[in-house]
C-alpha positions as CSV (number, residue, x, y, z in Angstrom):
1,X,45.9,82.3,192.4
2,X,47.4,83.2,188.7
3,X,51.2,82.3,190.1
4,X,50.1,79.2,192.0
5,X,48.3,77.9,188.8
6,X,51.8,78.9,186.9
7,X,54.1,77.3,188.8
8,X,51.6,74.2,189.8
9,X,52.2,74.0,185.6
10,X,55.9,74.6,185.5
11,X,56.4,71.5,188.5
12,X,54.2,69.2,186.1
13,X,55.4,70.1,183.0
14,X,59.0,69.9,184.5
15,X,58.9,66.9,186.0
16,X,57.0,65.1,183.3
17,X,59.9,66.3,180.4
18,X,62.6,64.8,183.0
19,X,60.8,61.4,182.9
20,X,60.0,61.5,179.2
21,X,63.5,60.6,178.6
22,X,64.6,58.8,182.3
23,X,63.8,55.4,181.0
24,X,66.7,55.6,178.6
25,X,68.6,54.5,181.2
26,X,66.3,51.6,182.3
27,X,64.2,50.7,179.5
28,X,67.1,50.6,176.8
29,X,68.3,46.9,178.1
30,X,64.8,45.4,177.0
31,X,65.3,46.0,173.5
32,X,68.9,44.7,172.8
33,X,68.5,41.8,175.0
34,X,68.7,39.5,171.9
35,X,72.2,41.4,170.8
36,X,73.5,41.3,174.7
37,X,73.4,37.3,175.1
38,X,75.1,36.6,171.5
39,X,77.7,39.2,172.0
40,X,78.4,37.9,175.4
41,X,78.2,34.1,174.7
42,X,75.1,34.0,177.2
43,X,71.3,32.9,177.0
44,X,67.6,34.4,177.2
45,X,67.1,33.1,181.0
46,X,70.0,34.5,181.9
47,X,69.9,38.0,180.6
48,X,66.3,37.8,182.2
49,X,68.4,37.5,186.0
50,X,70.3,41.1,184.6
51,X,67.2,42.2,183.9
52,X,66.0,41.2,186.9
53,X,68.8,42.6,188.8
54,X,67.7,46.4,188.2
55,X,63.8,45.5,189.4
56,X,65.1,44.3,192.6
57,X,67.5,47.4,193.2
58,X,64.6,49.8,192.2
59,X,62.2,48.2,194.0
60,X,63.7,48.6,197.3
61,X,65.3,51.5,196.5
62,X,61.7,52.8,196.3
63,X,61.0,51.7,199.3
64,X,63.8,54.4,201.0
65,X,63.7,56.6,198.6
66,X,59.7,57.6,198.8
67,X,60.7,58.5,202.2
68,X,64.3,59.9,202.0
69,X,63.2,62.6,199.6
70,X,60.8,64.0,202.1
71,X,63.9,64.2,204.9
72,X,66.6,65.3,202.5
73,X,65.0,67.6,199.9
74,X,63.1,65.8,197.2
75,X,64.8,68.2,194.0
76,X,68.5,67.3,195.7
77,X,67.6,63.4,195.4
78,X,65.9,63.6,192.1
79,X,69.1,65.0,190.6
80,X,71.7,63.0,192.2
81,X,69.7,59.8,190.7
82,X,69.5,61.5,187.1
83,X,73.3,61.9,187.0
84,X,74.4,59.0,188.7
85,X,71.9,56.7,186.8
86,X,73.5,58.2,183.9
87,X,77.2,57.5,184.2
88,X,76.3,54.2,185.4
89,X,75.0,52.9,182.2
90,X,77.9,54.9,179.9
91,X,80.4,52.6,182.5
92,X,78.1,49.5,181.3
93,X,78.6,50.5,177.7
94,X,82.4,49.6,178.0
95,X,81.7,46.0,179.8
96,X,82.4,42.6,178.8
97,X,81.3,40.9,181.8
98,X,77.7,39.3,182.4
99,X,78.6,39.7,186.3
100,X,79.7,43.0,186.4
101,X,76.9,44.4,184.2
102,X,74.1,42.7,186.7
103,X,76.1,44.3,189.7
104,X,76.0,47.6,187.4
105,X,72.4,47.3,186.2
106,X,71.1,46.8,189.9
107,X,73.3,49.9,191.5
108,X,71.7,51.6,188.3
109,X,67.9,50.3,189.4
110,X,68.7,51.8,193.3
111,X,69.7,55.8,191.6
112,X,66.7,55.2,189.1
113,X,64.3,54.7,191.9
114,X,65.1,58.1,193.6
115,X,62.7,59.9,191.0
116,X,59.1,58.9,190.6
117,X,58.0,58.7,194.3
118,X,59.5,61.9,194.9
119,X,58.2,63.8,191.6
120,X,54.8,62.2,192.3
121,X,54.4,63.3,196.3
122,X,55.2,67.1,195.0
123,X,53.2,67.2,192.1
124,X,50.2,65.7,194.7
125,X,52.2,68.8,197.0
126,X,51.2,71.4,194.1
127,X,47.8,69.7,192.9
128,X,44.3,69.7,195.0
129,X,43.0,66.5,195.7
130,X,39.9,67.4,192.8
131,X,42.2,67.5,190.1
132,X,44.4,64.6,192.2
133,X,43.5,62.4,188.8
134,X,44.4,64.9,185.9
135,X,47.9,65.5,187.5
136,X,48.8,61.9,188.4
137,X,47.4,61.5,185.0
138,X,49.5,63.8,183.1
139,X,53.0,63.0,184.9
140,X,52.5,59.3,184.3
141,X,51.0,59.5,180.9
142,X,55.2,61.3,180.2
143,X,56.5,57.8,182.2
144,X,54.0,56.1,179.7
145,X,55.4,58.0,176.3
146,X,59.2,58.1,178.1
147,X,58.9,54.5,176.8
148,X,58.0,55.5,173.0
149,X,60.6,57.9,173.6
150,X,63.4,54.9,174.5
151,X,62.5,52.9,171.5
152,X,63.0,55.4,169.1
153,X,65.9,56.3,170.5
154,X,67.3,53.0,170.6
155,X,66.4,52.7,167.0
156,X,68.2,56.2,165.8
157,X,71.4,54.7,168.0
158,X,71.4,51.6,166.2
159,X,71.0,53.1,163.2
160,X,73.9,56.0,164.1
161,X,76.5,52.8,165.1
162,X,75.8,49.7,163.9
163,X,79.4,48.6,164.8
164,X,78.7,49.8,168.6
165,X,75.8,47.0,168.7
166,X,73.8,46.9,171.9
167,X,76.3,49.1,174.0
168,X,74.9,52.4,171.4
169,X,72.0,51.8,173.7
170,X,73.9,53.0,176.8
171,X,75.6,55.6,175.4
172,X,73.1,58.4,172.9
173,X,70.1,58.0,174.5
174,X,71.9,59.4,177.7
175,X,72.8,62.7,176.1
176,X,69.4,63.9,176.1
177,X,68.7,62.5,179.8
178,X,71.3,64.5,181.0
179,X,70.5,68.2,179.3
180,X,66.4,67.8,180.5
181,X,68.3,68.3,183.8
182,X,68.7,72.1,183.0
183,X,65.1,72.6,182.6
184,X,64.2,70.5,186.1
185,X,66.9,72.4,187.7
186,X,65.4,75.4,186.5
187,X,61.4,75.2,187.2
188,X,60.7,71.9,190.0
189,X,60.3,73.3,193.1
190,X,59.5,70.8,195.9
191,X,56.3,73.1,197.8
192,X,54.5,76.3,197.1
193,X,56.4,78.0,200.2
194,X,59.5,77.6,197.9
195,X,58.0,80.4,196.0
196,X,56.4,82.5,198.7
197,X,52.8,80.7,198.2
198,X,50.3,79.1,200.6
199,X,49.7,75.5,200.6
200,X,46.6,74.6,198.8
201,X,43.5,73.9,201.7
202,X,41.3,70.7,202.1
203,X,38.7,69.7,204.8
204,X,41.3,66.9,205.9
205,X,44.2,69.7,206.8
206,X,43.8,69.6,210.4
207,X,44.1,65.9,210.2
208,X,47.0,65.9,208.0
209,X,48.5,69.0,210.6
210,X,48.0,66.4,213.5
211,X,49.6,63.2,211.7
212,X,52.4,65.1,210.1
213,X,53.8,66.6,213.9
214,X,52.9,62.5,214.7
215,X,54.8,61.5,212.1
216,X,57.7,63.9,213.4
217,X,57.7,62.8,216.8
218,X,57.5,59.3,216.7
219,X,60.2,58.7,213.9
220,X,61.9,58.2,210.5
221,X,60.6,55.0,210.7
222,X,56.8,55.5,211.6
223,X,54.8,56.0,208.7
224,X,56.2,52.0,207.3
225,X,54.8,50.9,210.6
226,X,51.7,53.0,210.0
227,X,51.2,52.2,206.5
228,X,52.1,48.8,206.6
229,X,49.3,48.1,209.9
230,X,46.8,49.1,207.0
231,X,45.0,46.2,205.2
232,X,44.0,48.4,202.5
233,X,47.8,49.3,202.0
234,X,48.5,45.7,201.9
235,X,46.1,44.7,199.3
236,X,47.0,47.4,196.9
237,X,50.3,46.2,197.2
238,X,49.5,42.8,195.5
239,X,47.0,44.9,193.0
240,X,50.4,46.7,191.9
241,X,52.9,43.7,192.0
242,X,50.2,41.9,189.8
243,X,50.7,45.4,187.6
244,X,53.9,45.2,187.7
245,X,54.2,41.8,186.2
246,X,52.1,42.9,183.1
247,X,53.4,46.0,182.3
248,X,57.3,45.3,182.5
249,X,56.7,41.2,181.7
250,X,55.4,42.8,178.1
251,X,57.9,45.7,178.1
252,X,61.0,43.0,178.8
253,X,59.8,40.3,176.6
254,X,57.9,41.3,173.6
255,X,60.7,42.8,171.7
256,X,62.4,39.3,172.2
257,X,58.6,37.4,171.1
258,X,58.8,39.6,168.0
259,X,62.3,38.4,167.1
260,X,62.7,34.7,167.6
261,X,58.6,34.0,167.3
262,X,57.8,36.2,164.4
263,X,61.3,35.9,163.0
264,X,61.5,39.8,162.8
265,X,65.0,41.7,162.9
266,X,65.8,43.5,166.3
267,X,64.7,46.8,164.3
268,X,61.4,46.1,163.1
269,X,60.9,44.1,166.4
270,X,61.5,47.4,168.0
271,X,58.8,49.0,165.8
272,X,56.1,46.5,166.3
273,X,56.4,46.8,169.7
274,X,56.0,50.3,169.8
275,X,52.5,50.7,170.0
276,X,52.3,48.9,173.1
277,X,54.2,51.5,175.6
278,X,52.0,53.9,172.9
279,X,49.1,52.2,174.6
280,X,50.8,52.1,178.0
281,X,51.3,55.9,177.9
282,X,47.4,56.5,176.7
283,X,45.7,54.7,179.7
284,X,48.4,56.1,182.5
285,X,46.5,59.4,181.9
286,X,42.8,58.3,180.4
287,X,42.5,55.7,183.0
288,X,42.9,58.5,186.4
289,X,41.1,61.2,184.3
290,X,37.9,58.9,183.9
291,X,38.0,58.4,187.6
292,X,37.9,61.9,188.0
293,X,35.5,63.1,185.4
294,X,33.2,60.1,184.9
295,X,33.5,58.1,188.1
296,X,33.6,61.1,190.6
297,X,37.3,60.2,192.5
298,X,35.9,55.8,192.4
299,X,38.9,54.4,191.5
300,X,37.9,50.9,191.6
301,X,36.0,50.5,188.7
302,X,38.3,51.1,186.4
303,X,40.5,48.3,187.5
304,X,37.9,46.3,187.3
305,X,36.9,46.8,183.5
306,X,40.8,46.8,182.8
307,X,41.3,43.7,184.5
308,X,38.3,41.8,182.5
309,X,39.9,43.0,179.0
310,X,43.8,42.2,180.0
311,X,42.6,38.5,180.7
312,X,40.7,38.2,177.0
313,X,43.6,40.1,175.5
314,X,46.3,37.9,177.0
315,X,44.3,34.6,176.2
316,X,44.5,35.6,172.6
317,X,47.5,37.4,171.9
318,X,49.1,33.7,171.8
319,X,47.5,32.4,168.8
320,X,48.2,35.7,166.2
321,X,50.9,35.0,164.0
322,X,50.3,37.9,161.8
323,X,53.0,40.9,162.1
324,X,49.9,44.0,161.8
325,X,47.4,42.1,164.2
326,X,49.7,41.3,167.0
327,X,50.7,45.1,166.9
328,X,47.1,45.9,167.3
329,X,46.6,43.2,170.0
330,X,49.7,44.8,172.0
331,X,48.3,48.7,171.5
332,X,45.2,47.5,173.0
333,X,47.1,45.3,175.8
334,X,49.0,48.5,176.2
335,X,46.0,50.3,177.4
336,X,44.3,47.7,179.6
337,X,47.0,46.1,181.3
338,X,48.6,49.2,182.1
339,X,46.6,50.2,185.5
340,X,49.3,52.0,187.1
341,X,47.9,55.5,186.5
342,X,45.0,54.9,188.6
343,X,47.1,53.0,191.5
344,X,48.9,56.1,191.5
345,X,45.9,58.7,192.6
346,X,44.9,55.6,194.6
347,X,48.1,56.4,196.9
348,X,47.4,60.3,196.7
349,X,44.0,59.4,198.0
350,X,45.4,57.3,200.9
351,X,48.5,59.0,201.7
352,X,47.3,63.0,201.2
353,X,50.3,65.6,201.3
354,X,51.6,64.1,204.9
355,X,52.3,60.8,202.8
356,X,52.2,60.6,199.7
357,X,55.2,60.2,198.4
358,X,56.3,57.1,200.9
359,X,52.7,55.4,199.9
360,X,53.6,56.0,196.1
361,X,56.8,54.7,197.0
362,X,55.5,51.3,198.8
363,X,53.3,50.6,195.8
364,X,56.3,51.2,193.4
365,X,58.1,48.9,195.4
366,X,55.3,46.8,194.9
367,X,55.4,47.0,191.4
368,X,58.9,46.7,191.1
369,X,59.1,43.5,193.2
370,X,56.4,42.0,190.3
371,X,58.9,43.6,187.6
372,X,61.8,41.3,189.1
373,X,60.0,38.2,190.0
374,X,58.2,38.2,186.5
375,X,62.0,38.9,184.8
376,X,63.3,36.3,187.0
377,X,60.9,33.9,186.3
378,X,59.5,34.4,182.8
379,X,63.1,33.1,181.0
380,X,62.8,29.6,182.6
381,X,59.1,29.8,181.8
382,X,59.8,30.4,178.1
383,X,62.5,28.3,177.8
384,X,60.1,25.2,179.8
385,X,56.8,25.9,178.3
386,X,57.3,28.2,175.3
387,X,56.2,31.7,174.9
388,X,52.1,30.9,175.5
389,X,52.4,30.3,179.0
390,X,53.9,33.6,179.7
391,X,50.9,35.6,178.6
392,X,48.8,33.0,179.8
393,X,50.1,33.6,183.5
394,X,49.9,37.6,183.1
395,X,46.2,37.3,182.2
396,X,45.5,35.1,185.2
397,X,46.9,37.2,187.5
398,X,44.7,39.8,186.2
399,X,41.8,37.7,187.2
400,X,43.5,37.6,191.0
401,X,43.5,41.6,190.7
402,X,40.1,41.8,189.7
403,X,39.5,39.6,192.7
404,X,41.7,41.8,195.5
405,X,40.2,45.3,194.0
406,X,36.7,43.8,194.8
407,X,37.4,43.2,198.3
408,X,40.0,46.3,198.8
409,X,36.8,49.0,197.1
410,X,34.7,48.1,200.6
411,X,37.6,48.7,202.4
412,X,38.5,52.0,204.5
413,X,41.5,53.0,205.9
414,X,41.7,52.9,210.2
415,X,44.6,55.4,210.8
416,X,45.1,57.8,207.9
């Protein structure tokens, strides 16, 4: 029991620290966006469709690579998307192209989206479905701080090489993204009977026993055609392309609000917006820890009260002007919008260990798919209506989510 606890620990704690510094080669774009369009002679809506350009790449990549990890080896995957995410965004560093970058930044999105379903469907692998909430909780709170951890290693860069301008971005923070890879290499193992240990028991296992040897006789393909037959599965789909648009709709544009709204430099830009991926990174493991603890596995209602407070939040973060308050505002954004965590042990719940990582992966292509419209969209809408309507449109789609989570918490699943 002692060893499976150990290495249960070592699997979290490994992938977690991998993450903690992965979205230095996704997140780093966000915050030199401004720097990006003057260097290249291009415009706000248009770095929004490079932007854009990685969402769409990851989202579908998700949608293979949730299932390709549990065919190929999910620790073989992982690493082959760490490296190759890598050299992808040091070859960006040296562009001057806006067409090559986009075609760059989206092969990078497709590498970058071989990591989370996979790390997520073994931690679930290593975790019983009791503590199903404090695990999901503690690998995405790491994705939630991996964000802190990009913006204060943008701001070291651009303090390091101010000549390099926004291609430091794709260089430094890569270094450390690279060497985590020893630790991962060292301690992720993708099942307990990697180390000689028994697969953790729940009342379900025959079930999951009888749809796994399904699952192998009916096809690579099956479990889409399963998962997507499921109404449930569909609705939480919406619930996290809605998610999607807030959290990476104030990750890709706030550091750009701060600048041309407030009139702040890129760098203190940077550090006002901190404290919302601060915020981000507190409610990816509060919010399935509560569900847990306080709610007894209901899921639900947390997405509820989130909802209610995003949609007040977003109505006034508009009309603050002042630097200190809007920070607040976003640290408390941060938390509310960010309901991620919770969809998360949502998919462990639905998919168990037979399949969990191709349900996390449908809902991060879910997400992802919200990422790219919102980064698609969100440009023209600034440019057309100024920057109001943009938070105006994230908080009423959290109204529509509050909406779909009522009707999806009376809902079971028919074949899982």
């Amino acid at each position: 029991m002692e060893k499976a606890k150990k290495y249960a620990w070592l699997v979290l704690l490994s992938f977690g620290f991998t993450y903690l510094f992965f979205y230095n080669g996704r997140q780093n774009i966000n915050l030199v966006m401004t720097q990006m369009a003057q260097d290249l002679d291009s415009s706000t809506a248009i770095m929004g469709r490079v932007s854009s350009a990685l969402f769409w790449c990851y989202a579908f990549g998700q949608l293979i690579n949730g299932r390709l990890g549990a065919f190929l080896g999910y620790k073989r995957l992982m690493t082959i998307g760490v490296i190759c995410s890598a050299a992808l965004n040091i070859v960006i560093s040296f562009q001057h192209s806006i067409g090559m970058i986009t075609v760059l930044w989206g092969l990078n999105g497709f590498f970058q989206s071989m990591v989370w379903a996979n790390g997520l469907g073994v931690v679930n692998a290593w975790w019983p479905p009791q503590k199903r909430g404090f695990a999901t909780g503690f690998a995405t709170f790491f994705s939630g701080m991996a964000q802190v951890t990009t913006y204060l290693c943008i701001l070291l860069c651009l303090h390091m090489n101010p000549e390099w301008g926004w291609r430091a971005a794709f260089r430094y923070p890569i270094v450390p993204m690279v060497l985590i890879l020893i630790v991962f290499l060292l301690f992720f193992k993708d099942s307990p009977k990697d180390v000689g240990l028994e697969e953790w028991k729940e009342e379900s296992d025959g079930e999951t026993e009888a749809l796994a040897e399904e699952i192998k006789s009916k096809g690579y393909l099956y479990p889409y055609k399963l998962l997507f037959s499921e109404p449930k599965v569909l609705i939480f789909c919406l619930i996290s392309a809605i998610a999607g648009v807030g959290r990476y709709g104030l990750l890709t544009w706030v550091p750009t609000y701060f600048t041309e709204q407030l009139g702040l430099t890129i760098k203190d830009g940077i550090f006002s917006s901190i404290l919302l991926p601060f915020g981000q990174a507190c409610a990816m493991f509060i919010f399935p820890v509560i569900t847990d603890k306080l709610l007894k596995g209901k899921r639900e209602p947390m997405l509820i009260i989130a909802s209610l407070v995003t949609f007040g939040g977003m109505m006034v973060f508009p009309f603050i002007t002042n630097q200190l308050a809007a920070s607040g505002m976003l640290f408390v954004l941060g938390v509310f919008a960010m309901v991620t965590g919770v969809i998360w042990t949502i998919a462990g719940d639905i998919g168990g260990k037979a399949l969990s990582s191709t349900v996390v992966g449908i809902f991060d292509w879910a997400v992802y798919m919200g990422a790219a419209v919102q980064a698609m969209m969100f440009g023209f809408v600034k440019d057309t209506f100024g920057w109001p309507a943009i938070f105006v449109i994230i908080g009423c789609l959290y109204i529509i989510l509050l909406v779909l989570t009522l009707i999806a918490r009376k809902m079971k699943t028919k074949h899982i």
